[in-house]
ZADO-1210 file (C-alpha; in nm, 4 decimals, padded with zeros to 6 digits):
<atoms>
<atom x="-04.5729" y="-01.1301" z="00.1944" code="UNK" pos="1"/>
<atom x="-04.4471" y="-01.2361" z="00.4972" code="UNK" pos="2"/>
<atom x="-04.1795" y="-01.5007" z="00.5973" code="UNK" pos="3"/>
<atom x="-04.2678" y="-01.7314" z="00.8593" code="UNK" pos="4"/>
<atom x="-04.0195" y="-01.9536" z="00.8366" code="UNK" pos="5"/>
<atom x="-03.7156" y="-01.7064" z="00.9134" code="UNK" pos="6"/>
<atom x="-03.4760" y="-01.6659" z="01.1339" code="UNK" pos="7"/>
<atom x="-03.4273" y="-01.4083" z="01.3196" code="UNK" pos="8"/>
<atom x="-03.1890" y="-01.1415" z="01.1773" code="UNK" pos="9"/>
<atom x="-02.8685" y="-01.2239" z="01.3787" code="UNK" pos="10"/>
<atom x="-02.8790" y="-01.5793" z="01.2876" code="UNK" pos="11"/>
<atom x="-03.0390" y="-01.5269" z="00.9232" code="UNK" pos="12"/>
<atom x="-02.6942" y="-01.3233" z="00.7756" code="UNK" pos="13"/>
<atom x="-02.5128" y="-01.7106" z="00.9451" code="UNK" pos="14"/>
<atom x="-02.7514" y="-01.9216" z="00.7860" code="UNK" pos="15"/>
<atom x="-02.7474" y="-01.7434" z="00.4629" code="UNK" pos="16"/>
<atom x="-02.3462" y="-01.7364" z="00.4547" code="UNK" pos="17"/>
<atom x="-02.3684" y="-02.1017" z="00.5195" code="UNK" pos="18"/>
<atom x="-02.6365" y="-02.1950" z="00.2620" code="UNK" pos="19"/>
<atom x="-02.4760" y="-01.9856" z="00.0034" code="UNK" pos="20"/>
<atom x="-02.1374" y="-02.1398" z="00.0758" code="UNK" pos="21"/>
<atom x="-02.2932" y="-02.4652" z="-00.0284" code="UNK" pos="22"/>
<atom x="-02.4868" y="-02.3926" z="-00.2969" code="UNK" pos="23"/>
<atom x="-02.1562" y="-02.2446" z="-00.4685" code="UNK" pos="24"/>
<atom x="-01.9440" y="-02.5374" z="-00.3319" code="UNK" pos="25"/>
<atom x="-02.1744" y="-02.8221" z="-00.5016" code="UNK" pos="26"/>
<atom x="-02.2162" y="-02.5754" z="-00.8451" code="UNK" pos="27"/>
<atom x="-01.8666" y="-02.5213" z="-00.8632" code="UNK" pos="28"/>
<atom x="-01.8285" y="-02.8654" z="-00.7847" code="UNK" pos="29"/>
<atom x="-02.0170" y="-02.9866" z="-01.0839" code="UNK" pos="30"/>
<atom x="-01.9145" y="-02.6958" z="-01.3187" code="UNK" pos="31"/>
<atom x="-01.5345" y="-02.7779" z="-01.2718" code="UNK" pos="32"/>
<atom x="-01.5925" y="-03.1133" z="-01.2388" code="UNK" pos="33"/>
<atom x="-01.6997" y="-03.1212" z="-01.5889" code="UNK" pos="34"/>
<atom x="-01.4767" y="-02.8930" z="-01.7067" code="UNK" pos="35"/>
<atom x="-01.1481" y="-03.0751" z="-01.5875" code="UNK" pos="36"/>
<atom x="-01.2936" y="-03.3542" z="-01.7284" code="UNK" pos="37"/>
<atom x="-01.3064" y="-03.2628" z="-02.0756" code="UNK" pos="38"/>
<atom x="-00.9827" y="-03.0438" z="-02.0488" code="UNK" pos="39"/>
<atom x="-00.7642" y="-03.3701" z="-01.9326" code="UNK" pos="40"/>
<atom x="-00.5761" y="-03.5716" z="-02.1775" code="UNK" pos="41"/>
<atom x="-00.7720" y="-03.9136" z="-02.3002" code="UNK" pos="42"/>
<atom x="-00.7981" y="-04.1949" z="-02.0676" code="UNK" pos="43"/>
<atom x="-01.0609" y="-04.2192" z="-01.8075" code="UNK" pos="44"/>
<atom x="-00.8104" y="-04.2164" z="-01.5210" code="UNK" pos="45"/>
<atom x="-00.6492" y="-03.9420" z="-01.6415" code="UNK" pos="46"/>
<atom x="-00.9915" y="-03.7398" z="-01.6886" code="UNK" pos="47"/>
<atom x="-01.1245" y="-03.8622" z="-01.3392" code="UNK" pos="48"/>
<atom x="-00.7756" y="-03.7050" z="-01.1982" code="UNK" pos="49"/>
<atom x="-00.8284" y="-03.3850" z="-01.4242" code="UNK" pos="50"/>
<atom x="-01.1883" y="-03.3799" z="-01.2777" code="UNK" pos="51"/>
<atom x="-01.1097" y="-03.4009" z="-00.9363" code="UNK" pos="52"/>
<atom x="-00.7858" y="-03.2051" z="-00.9220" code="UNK" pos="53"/>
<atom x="-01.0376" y="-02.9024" z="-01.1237" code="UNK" pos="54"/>
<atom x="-01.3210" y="-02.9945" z="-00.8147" code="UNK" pos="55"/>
<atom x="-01.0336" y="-02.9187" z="-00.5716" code="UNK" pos="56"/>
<atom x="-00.8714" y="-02.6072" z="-00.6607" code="UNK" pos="57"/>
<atom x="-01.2293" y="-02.4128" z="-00.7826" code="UNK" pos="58"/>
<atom x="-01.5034" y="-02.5182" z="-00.5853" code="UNK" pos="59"/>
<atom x="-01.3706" y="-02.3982" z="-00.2519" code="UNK" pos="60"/>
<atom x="-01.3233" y="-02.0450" z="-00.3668" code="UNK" pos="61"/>
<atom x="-01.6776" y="-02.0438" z="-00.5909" code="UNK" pos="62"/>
<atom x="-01.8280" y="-02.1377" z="-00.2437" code="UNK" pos="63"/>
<atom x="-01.6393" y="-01.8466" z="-00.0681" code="UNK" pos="64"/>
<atom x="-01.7312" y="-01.6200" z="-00.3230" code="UNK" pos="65"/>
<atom x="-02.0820" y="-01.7393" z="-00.3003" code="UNK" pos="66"/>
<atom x="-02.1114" y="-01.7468" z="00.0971" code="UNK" pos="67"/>
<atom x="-01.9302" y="-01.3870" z="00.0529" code="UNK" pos="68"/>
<atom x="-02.2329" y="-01.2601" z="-00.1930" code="UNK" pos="69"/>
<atom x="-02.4692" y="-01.4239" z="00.0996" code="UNK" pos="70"/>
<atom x="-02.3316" y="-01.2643" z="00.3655" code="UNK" pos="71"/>
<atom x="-02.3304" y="-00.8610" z="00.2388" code="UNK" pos="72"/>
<atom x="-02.6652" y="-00.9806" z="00.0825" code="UNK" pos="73"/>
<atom x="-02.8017" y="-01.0925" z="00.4686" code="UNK" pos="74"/>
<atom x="-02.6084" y="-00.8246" z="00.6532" code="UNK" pos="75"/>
<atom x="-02.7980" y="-00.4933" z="00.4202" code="UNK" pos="76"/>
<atom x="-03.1429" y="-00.6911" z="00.4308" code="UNK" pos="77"/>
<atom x="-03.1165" y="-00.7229" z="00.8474" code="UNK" pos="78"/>
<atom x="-02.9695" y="-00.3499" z="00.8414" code="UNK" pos="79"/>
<atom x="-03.3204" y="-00.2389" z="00.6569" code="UNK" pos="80"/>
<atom x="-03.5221" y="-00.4340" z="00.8767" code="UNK" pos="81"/>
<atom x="-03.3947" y="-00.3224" z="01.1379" code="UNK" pos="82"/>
<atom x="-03.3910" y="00.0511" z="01.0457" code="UNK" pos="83"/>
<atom x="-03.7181" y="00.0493" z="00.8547" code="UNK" pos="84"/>
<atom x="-03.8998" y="-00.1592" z="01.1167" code="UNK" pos="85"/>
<atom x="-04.0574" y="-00.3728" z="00.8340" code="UNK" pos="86"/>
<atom x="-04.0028" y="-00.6677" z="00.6041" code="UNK" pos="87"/>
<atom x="-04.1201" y="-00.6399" z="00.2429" code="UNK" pos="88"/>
<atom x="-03.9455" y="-00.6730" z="-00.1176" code="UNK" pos="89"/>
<atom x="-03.7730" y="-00.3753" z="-00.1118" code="UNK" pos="90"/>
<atom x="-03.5359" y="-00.4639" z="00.1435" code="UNK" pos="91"/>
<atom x="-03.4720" y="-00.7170" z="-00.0859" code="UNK" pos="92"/>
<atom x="-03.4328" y="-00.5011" z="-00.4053" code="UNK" pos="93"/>
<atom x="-03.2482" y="-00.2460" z="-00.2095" code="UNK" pos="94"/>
<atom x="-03.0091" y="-00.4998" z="-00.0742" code="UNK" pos="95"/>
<atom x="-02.9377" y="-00.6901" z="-00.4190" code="UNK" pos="96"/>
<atom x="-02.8078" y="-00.3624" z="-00.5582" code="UNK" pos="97"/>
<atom x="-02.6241" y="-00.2751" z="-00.2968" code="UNK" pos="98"/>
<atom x="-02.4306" y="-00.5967" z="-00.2752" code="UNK" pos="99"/>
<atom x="-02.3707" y="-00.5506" z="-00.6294" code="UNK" pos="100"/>
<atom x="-02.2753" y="-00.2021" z="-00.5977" code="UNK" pos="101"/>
<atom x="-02.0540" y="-00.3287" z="-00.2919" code="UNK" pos="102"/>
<atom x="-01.8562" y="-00.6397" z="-00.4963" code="UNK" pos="103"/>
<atom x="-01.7835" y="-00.4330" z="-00.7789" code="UNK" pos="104"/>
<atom x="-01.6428" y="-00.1050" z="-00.6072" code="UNK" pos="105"/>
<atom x="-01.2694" y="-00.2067" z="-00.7078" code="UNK" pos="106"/>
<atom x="-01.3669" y="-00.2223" z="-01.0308" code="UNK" pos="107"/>
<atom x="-01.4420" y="00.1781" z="-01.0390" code="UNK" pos="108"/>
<atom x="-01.7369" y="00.3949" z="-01.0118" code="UNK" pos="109"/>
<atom x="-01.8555" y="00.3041" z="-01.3315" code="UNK" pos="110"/>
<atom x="-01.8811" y="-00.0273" z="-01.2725" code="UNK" pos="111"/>
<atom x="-02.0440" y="-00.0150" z="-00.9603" code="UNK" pos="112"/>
<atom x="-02.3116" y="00.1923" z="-01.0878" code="UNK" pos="113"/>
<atom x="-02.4029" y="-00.0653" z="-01.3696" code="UNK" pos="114"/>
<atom x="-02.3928" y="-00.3768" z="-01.1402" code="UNK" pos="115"/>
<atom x="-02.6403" y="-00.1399" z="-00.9056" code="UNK" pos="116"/>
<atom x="-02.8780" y="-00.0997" z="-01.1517" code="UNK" pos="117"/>
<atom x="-02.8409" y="-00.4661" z="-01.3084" code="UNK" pos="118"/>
<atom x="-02.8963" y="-00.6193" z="-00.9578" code="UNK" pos="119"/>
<atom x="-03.2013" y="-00.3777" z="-00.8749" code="UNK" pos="120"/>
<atom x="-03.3558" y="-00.4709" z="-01.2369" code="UNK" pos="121"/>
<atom x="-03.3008" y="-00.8186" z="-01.1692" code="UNK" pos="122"/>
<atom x="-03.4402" y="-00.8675" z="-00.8090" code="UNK" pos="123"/>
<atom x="-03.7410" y="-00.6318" z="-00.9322" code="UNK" pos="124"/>
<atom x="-04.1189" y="-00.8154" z="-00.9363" code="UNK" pos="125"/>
<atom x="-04.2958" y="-00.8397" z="-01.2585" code="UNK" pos="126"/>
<atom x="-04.7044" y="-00.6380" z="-01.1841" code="UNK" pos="127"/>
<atom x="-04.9663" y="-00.9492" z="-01.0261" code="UNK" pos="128"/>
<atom x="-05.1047" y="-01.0913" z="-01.3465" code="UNK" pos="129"/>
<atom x="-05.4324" y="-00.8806" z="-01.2744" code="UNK" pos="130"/>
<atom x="-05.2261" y="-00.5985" z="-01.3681" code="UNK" pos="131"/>
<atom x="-05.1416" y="-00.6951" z="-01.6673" code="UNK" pos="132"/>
<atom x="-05.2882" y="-00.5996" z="-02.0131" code="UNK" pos="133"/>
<atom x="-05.5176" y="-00.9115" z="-02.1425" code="UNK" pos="134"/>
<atom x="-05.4013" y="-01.1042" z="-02.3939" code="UNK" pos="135"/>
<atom x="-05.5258" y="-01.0020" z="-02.7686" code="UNK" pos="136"/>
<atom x="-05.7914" y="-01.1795" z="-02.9316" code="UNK" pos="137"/>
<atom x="-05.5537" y="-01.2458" z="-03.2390" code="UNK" pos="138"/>
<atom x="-05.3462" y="-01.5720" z="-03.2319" code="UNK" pos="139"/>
<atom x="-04.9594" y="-01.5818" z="-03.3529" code="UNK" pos="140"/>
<atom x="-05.1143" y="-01.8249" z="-03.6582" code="UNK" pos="141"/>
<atom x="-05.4359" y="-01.5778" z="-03.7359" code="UNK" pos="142"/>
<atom x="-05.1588" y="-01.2742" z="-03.7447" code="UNK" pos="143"/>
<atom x="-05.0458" y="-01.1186" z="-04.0952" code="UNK" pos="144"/>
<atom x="-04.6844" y="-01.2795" z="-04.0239" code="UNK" pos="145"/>
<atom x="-04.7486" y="-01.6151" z="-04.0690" code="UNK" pos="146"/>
<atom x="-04.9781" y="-01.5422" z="-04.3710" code="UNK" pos="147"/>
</atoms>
């Protein structure tokens, strides 16, 4: 599974801060957008204020933390490439759980463990379908539940 499309790996860890940095800027945009608008008093220029004063103070630093997540995300995933001399999904899995592993250290050892293994279950493939057991012959409906 190879990328064509890429960047190279100096430019990649820039263009996945700045796509990341965006994507949380237009989701915190719309999340606190919403949510200063229901949490300002009646009136719809009072909730379009409460909406846009909520899109100003939040989205900036979902964005940052976003672009942040990118960044330590880009920066492991080039560091594998480059010391593994080959792109494939682990660099991926080994990078999500070390980001997670990296955000969380303030939070203690503990913590930092769990959001490792959360981030490494998470990024993990599911087996090709091939691999898969086939389905049974026996239908939800023909089952002794629904009898």
């Amino acid at each position: 599974m190879e990328e064509y499309s890429r960047d190279p790996c100096p430019y990649r860890i820039i263009d996945d801060c700045g796509g990341a940095f965006s994507m949380g800027a237009i989701g915190g945009s719309l999340f606190h957008g919403i949510k200063g608008f229901k949490s300002a008093p009646k009136g719809f220029s009072r909730k379009l204020y409460g909406s846009l004063s909520g899109i100003k103070e939040r989205a900036p630093i979902v964005g940052g933390n976003f672009a942040v997540w990118g960044g330590v995300f880009s920066t492991i995933d080039c560091s594998l490439v480059y010391m593994r001399k080959k792109e494939d999904p682990w660099n991926s899995i080994i990078s999500g759980a070390a980001t997670g592993a990296i955000l969380s250290i303030r939070n203690g050892y503990a913590a930092m463990v769990g959001s490792a293994v959360m981030a490494k279950q998470f990024m993990m493939e599911e087996p090709p379908p091939s691999a898969q057991a086939p389905p049974s012959t026996d239908s939800l409906f023909g089952s002794k539940l629904y009898q």
